[in-house]
C-alpha positions as CSV (number, residue, x, y, z in Angstrom):
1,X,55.7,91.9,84.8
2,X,57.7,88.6,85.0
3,X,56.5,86.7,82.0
4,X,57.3,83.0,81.1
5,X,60.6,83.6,79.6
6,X,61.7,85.9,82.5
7,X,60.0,82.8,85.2
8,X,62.4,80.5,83.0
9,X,65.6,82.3,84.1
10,X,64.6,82.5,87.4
11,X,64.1,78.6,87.7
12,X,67.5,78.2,86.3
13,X,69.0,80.5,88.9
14,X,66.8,78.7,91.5
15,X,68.3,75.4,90.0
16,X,72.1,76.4,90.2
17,X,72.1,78.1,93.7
18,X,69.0,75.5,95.6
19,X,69.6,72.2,94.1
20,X,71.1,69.5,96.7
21,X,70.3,71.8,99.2
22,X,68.6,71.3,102.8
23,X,66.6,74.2,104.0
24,X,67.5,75.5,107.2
25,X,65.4,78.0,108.0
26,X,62.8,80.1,106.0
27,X,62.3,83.5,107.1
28,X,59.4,85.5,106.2
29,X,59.7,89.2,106.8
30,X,56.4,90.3,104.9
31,X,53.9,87.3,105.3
32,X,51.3,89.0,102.8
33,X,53.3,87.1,100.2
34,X,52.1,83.4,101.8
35,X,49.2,81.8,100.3
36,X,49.7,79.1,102.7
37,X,50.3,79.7,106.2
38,X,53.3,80.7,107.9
39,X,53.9,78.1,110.2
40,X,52.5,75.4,108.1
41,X,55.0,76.9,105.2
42,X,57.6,76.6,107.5
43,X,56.6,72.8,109.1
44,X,56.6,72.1,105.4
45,X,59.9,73.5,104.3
46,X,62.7,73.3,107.4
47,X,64.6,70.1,107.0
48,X,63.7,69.3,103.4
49,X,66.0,69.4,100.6
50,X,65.1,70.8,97.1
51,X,65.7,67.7,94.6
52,X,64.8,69.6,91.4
53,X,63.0,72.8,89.8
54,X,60.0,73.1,87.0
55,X,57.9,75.5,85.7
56,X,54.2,75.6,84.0
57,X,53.9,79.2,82.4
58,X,54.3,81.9,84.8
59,X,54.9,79.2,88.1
60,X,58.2,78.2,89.2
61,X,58.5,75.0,90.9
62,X,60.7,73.9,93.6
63,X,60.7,70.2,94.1
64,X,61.5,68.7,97.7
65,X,62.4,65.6,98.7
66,X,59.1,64.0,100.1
67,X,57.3,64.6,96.9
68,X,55.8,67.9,97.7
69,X,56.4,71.5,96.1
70,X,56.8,74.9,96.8
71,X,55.3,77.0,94.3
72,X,56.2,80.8,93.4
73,X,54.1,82.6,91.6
74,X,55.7,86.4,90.6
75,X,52.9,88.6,90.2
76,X,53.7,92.4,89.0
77,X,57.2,92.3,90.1
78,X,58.5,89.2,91.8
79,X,62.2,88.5,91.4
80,X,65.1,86.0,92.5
81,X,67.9,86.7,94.4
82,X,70.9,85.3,96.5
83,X,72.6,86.8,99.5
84,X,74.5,85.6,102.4
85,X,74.5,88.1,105.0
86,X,71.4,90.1,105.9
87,X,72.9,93.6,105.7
88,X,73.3,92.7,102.0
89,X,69.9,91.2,101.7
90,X,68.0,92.8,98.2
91,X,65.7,95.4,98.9
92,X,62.3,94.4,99.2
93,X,62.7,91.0,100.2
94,X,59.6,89.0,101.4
95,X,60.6,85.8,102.1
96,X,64.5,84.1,102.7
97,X,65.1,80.2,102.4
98,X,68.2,79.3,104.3
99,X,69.9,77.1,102.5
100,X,72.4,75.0,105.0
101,X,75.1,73.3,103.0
102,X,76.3,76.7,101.0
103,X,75.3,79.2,103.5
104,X,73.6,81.5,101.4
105,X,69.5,82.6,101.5
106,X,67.2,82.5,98.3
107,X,65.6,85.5,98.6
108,X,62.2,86.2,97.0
109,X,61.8,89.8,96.2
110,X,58.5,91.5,95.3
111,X,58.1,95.3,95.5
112,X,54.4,95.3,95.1
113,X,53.7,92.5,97.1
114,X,51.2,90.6,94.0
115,X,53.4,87.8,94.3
116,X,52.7,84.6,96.1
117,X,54.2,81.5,97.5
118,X,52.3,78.2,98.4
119,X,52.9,74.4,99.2
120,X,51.0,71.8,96.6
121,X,51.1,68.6,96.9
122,X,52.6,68.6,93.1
123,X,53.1,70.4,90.0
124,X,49.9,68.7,88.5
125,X,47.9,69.1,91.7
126,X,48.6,72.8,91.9
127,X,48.0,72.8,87.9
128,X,44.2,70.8,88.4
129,X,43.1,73.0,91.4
130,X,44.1,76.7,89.0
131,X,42.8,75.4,86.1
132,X,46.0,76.0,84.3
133,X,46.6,74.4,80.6
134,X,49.3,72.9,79.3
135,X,52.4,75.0,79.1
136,X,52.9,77.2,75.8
137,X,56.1,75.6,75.2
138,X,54.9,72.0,75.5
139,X,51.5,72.5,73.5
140,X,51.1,70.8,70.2
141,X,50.1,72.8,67.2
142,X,47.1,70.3,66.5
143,X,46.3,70.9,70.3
144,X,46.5,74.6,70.1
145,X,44.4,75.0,67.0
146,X,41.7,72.7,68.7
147,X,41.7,75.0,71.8
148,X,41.4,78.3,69.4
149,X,39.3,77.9,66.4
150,X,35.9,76.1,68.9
151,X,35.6,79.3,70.6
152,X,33.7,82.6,68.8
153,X,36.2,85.1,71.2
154,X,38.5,87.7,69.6
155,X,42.3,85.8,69.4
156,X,44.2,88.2,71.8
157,X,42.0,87.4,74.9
158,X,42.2,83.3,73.9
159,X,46.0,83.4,73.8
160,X,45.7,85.3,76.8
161,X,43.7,82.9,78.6
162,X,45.9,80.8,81.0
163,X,43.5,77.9,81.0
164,X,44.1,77.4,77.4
165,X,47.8,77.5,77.1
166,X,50.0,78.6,80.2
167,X,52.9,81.1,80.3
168,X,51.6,83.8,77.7
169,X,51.6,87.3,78.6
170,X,50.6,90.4,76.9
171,X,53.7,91.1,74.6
172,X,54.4,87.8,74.2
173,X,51.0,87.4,72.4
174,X,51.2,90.5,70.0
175,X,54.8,89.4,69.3
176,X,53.2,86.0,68.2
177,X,50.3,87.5,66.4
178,X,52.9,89.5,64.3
179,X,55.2,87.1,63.4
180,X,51.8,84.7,62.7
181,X,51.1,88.1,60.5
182,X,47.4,87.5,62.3
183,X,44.9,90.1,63.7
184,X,44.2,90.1,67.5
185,X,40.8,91.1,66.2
186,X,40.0,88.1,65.1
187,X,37.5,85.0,66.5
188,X,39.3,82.0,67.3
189,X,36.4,80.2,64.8
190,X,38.5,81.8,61.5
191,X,41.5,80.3,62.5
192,X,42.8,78.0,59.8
193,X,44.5,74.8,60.5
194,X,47.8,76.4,58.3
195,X,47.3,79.6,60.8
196,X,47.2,77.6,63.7
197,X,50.5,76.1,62.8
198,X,51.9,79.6,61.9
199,X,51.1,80.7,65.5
200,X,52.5,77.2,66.9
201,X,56.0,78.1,65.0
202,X,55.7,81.9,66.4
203,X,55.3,80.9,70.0
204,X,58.3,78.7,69.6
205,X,60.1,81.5,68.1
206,X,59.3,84.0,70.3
207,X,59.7,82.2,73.6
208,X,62.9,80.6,72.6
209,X,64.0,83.9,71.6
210,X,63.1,85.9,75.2
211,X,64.7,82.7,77.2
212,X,68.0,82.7,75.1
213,X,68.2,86.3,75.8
214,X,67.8,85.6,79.1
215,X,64.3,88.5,78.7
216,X,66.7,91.3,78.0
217,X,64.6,92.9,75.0
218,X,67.4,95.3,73.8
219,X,69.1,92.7,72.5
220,X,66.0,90.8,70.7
221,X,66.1,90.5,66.9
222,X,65.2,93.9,65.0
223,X,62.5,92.3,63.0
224,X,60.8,91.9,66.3
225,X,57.4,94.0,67.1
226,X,58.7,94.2,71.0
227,X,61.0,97.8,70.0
228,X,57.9,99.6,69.1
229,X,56.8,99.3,72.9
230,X,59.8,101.3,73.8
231,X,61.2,99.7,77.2
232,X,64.9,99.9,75.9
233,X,67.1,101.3,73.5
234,X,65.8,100.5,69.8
235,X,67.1,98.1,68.0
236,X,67.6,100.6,64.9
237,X,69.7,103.5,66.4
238,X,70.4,104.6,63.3
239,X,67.1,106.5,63.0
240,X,65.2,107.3,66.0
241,X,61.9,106.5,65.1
242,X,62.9,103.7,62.6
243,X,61.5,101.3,65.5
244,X,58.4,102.6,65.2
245,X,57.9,101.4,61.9
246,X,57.0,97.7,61.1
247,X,60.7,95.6,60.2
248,X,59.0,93.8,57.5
249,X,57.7,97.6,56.2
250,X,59.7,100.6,56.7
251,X,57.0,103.0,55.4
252,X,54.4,101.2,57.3
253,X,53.7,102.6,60.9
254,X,53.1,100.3,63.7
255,X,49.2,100.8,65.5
256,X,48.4,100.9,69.2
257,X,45.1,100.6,70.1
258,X,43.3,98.4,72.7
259,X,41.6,94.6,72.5
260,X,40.4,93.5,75.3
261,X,41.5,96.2,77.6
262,X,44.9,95.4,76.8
263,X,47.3,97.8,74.8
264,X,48.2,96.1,71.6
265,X,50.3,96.6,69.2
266,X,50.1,95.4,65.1
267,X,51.2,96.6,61.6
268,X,48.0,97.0,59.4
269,X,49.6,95.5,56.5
270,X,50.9,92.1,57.9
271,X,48.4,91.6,60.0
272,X,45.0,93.3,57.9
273,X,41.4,93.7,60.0
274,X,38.7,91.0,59.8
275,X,36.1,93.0,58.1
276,X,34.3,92.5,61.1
277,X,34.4,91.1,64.2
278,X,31.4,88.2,63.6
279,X,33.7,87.0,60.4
């Protein structure tokens, strides 16, 4: 699932290959895709010329000239792409800008078909009418901790929650909560103003991290939680299983279990139970 850091690389591909150019056409060969309809998508779009790209969390931006946006949203399994003819368009392609100085089509691929695409009026208008908070790399630590420790919800489902801070997905959270050595288990009401800065510093860390990488997690740092999840190759290959092991504890075995319907991942010892869920 395309998280922040992976919507990141995308805008900067969109920004390379789309910026300075006028769209031509826009070709939509699976309108399911379209939150806004297609022929007021395409009124909206022929003839303008993308001036810029942004993003808030998970949303990528695209920026036209008469102040309006188009806004992608990647769902499951939305992806980027360029091609120039059509027999070499990607697979599963939903929608194609032409672009008309360079030629080539912006492709927007989505296997699953979860992914959307919509005209806002702006970036802040589309933000105000989805309730979306600030973005998780532009939030303050004051501002985070004030959004956390008023609500009496376990801390997993808070970070979660796209209204309070935009952009973090499910990894991305335990990732934070381990490096914060914090329980997911515990209410947003314990969280300490020194915590509150700890998670600040982690979602910095680990967002910078996943965008420098460009969100290829083989080649995140071993003392990251991320290898235990086994997508990729661990980062130990020296001993099979050492990834399953916490990087701060070699004897220490990393737990799965489930908060909030989500799988999550943690290390008992960095990150020790509330004694219950009410403290």
């Amino acid at each position: 699932m395309p998280e922040l850091p992976e919507v990141e690389t995308y805008r900067r591909f969109i920004d390379e290959l789309a910026v300075g150019q006028t769209i031509a056409a826009v070709q939509v060969n699976d309108a399911h895709v379209l939150a806004t309809p297609e022929d007021q998508l395409r009124a909206g779009l022929v003839g303008r010329s993308i001036t810029g790209t942004s993003r808030l969390g998970k949303n990528c931006f695209l920026e036209l000239d008469n102040g309006k946006v188009l806004v992608l949203h990647f769902g499951m399994t939305g992806d980027v792409g360029s091609y120039r003819d059509e027999a070499d368009a990607p697979r599963f392609t939903r929608v194609a800008l032409h672009l008309e100085d360079s030629g080539l089509r912006l492709a927007f691929i989505d296997p699953r078909k979860f992914g959307r695409i919509r005209l806002a009026d702006s970036a802040a208008a589309h933000q105000k009418a989805k309730k979306i908070g600030p973005d998780a790399l532009d939030i303050t630590a004051a501002e985070l901790h004030q959004k956390l420790s008023r609500r009496k919800t376990l801390l997993k489902p808070l970070l979660l929650d796209q209204s309070i801070t935009a952009g973090l997905g499910n990894w991305i959270v335990d990732e934070v909560l381990f490096q914060a050595k914090i329980h997911p288990e515990r209410l947003g009401t314990s969280l300490t103003e020194k915590e509150g800065k700890a998670l600040h510093t982690a979602v910095q860390l680990v967002l910078n991290t996943a965008i420098n990488q460009e969100a290829n997690y083989r080649h995140f740092p071993a003392s990251f939680l991320i290898h235990a999840r086994e997508w990729d190759t661990p980062a130990t290959p020296a001993s099979a299983d050492a990834h399953t092991f916490c990087p701060r504890h070699p004897k220490v075995k990393i737990e799965k279990k489930y908060v909030g319907g989500r799988a999550t991942y943690t290390c008992p010892k960095c990150q020790p139970a509330p004694a219950s869920k009410e403290d």
